[in-house]
PyMOL commands that place a pseudoatom at each C-alpha (Angstrom):
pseudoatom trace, name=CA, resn=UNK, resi=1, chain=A, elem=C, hetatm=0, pos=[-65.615, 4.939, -28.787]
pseudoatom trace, name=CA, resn=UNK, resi=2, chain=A, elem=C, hetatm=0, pos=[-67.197, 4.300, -31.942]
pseudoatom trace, name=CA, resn=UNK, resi=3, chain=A, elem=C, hetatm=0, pos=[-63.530, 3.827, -33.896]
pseudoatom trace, name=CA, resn=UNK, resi=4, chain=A, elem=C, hetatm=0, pos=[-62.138, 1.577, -31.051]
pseudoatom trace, name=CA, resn=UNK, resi=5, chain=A, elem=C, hetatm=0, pos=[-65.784, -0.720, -31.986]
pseudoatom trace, name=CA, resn=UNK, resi=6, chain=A, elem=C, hetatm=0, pos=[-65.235, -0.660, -35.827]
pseudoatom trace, name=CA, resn=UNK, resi=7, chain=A, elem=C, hetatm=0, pos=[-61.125, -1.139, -35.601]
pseudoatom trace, name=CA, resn=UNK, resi=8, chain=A, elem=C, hetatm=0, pos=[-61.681, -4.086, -33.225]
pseudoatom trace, name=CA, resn=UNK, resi=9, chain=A, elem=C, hetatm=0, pos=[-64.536, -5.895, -35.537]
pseudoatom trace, name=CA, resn=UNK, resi=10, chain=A, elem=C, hetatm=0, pos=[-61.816, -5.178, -38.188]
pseudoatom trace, name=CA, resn=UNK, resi=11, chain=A, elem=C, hetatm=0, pos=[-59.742, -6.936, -36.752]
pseudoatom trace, name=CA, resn=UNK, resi=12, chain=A, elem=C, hetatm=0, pos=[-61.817, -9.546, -35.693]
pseudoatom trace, name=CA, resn=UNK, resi=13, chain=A, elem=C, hetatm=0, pos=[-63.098, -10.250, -38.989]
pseudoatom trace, name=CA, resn=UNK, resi=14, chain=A, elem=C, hetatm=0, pos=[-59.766, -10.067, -41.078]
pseudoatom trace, name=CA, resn=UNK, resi=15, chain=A, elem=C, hetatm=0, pos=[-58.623, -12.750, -38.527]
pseudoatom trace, name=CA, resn=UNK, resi=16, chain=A, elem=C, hetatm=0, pos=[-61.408, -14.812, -39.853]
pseudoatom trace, name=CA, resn=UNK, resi=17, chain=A, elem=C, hetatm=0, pos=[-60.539, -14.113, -43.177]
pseudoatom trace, name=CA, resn=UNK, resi=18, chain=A, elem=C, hetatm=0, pos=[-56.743, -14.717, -43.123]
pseudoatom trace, name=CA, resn=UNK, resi=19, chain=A, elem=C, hetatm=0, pos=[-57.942, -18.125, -41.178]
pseudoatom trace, name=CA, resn=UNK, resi=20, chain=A, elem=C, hetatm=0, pos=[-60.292, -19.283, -43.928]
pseudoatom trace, name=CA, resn=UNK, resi=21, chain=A, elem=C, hetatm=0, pos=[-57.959, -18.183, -46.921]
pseudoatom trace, name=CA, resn=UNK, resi=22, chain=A, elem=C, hetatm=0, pos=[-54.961, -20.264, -45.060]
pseudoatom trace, name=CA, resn=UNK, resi=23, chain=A, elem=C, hetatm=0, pos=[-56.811, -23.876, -43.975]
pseudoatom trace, name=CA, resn=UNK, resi=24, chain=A, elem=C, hetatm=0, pos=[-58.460, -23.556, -48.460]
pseudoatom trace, name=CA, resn=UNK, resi=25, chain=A, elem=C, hetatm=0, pos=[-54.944, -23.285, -49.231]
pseudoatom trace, name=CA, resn=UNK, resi=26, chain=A, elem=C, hetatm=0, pos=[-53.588, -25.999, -47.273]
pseudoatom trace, name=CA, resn=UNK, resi=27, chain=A, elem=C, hetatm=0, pos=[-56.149, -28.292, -48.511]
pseudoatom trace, name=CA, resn=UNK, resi=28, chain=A, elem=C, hetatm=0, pos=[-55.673, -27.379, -52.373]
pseudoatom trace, name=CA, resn=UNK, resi=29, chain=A, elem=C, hetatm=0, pos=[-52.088, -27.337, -51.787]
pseudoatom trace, name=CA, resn=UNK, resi=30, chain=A, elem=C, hetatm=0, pos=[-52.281, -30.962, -50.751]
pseudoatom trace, name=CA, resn=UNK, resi=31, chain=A, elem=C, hetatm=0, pos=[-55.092, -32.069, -52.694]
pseudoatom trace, name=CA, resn=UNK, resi=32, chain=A, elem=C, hetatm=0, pos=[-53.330, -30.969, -56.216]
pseudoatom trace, name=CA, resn=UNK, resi=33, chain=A, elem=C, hetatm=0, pos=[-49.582, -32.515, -55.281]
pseudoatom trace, name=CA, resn=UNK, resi=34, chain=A, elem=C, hetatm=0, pos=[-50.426, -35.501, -53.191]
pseudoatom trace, name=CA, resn=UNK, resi=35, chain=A, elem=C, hetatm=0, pos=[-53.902, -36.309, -54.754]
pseudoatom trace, name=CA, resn=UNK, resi=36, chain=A, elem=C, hetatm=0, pos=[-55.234, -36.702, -50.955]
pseudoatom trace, name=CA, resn=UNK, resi=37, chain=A, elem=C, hetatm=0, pos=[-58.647, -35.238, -49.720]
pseudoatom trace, name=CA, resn=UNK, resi=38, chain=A, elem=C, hetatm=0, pos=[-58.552, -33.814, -46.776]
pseudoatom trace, name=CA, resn=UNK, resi=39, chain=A, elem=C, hetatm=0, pos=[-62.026, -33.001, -44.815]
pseudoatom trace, name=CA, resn=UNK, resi=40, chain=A, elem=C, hetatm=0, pos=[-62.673, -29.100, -44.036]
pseudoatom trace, name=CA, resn=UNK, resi=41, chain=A, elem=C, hetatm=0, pos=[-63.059, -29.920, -40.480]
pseudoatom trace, name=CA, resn=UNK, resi=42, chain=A, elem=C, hetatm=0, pos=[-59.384, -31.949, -40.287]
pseudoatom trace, name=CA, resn=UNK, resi=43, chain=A, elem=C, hetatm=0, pos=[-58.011, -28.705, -41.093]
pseudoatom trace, name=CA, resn=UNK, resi=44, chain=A, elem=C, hetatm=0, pos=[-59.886, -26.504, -39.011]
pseudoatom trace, name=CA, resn=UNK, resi=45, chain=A, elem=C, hetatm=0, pos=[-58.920, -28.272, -36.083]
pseudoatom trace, name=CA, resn=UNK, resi=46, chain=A, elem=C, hetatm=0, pos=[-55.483, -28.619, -37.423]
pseudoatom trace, name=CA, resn=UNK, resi=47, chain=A, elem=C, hetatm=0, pos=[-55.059, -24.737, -37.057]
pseudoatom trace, name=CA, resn=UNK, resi=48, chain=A, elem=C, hetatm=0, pos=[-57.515, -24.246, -33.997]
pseudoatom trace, name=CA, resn=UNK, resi=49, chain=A, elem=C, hetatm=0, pos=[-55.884, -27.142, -31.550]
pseudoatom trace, name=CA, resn=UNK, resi=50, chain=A, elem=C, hetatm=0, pos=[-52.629, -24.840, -31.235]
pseudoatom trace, name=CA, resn=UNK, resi=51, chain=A, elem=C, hetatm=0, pos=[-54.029, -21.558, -30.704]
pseudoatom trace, name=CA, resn=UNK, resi=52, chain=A, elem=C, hetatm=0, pos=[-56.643, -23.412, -27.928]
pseudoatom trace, name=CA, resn=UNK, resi=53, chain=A, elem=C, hetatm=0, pos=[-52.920, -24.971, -26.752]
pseudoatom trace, name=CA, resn=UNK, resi=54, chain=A, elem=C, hetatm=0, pos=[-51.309, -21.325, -26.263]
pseudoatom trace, name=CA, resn=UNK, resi=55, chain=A, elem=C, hetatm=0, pos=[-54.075, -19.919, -24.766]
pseudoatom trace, name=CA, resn=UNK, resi=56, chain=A, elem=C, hetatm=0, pos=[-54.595, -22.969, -21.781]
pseudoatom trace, name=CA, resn=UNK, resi=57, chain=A, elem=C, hetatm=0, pos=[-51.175, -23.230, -21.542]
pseudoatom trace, name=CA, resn=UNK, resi=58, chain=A, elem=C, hetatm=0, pos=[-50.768, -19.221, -20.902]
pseudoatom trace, name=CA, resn=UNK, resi=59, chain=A, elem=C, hetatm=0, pos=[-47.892, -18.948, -23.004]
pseudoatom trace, name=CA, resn=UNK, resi=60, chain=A, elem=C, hetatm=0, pos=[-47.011, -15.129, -23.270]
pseudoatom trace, name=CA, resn=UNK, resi=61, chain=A, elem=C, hetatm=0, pos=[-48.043, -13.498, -26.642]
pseudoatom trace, name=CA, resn=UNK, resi=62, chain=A, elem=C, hetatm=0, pos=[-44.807, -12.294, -27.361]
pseudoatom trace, name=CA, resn=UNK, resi=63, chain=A, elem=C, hetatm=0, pos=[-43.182, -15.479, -27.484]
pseudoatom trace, name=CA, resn=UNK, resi=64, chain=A, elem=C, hetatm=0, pos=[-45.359, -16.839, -29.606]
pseudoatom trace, name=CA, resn=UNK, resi=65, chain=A, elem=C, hetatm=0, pos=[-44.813, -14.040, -32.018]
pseudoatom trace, name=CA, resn=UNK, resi=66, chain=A, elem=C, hetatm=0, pos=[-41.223, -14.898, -31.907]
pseudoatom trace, name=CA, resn=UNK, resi=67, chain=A, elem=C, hetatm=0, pos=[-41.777, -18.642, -32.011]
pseudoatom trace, name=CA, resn=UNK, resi=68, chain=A, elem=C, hetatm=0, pos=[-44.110, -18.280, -35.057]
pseudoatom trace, name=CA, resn=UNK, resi=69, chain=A, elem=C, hetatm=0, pos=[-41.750, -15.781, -36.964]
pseudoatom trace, name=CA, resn=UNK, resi=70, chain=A, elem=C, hetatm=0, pos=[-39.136, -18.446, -36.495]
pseudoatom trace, name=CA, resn=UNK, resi=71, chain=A, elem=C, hetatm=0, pos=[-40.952, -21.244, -38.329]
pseudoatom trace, name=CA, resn=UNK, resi=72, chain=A, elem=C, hetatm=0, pos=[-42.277, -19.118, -40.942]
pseudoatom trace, name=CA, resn=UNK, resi=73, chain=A, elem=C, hetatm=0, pos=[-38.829, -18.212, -41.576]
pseudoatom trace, name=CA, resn=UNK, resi=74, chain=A, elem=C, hetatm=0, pos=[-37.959, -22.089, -42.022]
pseudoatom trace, name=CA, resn=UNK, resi=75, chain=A, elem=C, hetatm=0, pos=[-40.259, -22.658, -44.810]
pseudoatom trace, name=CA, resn=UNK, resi=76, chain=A, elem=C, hetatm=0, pos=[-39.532, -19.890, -47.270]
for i in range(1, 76): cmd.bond("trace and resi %d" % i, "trace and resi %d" % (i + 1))
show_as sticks, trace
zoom trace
């Protein structure tokens, strides 16, 4: 249905945009307190190697959640 299409490319899309906001961030983050220029495409792969990693290595979503929750719990 039409609202399955347009949730689904919302999705899709505020993926990209989370993904984007997250690897500028990183790099101004480390640019302003370590002075160090980091390349757009280091940090793309930074963050795309481990999701490519999950998804060959058929790790079960929900796990991951879990795993990821954990960490982000670490740094705050």
């Amino acid at each position: 249905t039409f609202a399955a299409v347009a949730f689904g490319i919302g999705l899709l899309t505020s993926g990209l945009s989370s993904s984007t906001t997250g690897t500028l961030a990183g790099q101004i983050v480390l640019q302003g307190f370590l002075g160090k220029h980091v390349e757009i495409w280091i940090w793309r792969l930074i963050t795309i190697v481990p999701a490519l990693l999950v998804i060959a290595l058929n790790i079960p979503s929900v796990e991951v959640l879990v795993i990821s929750q954990a960490i982000l719990s670490l740094q705050l």
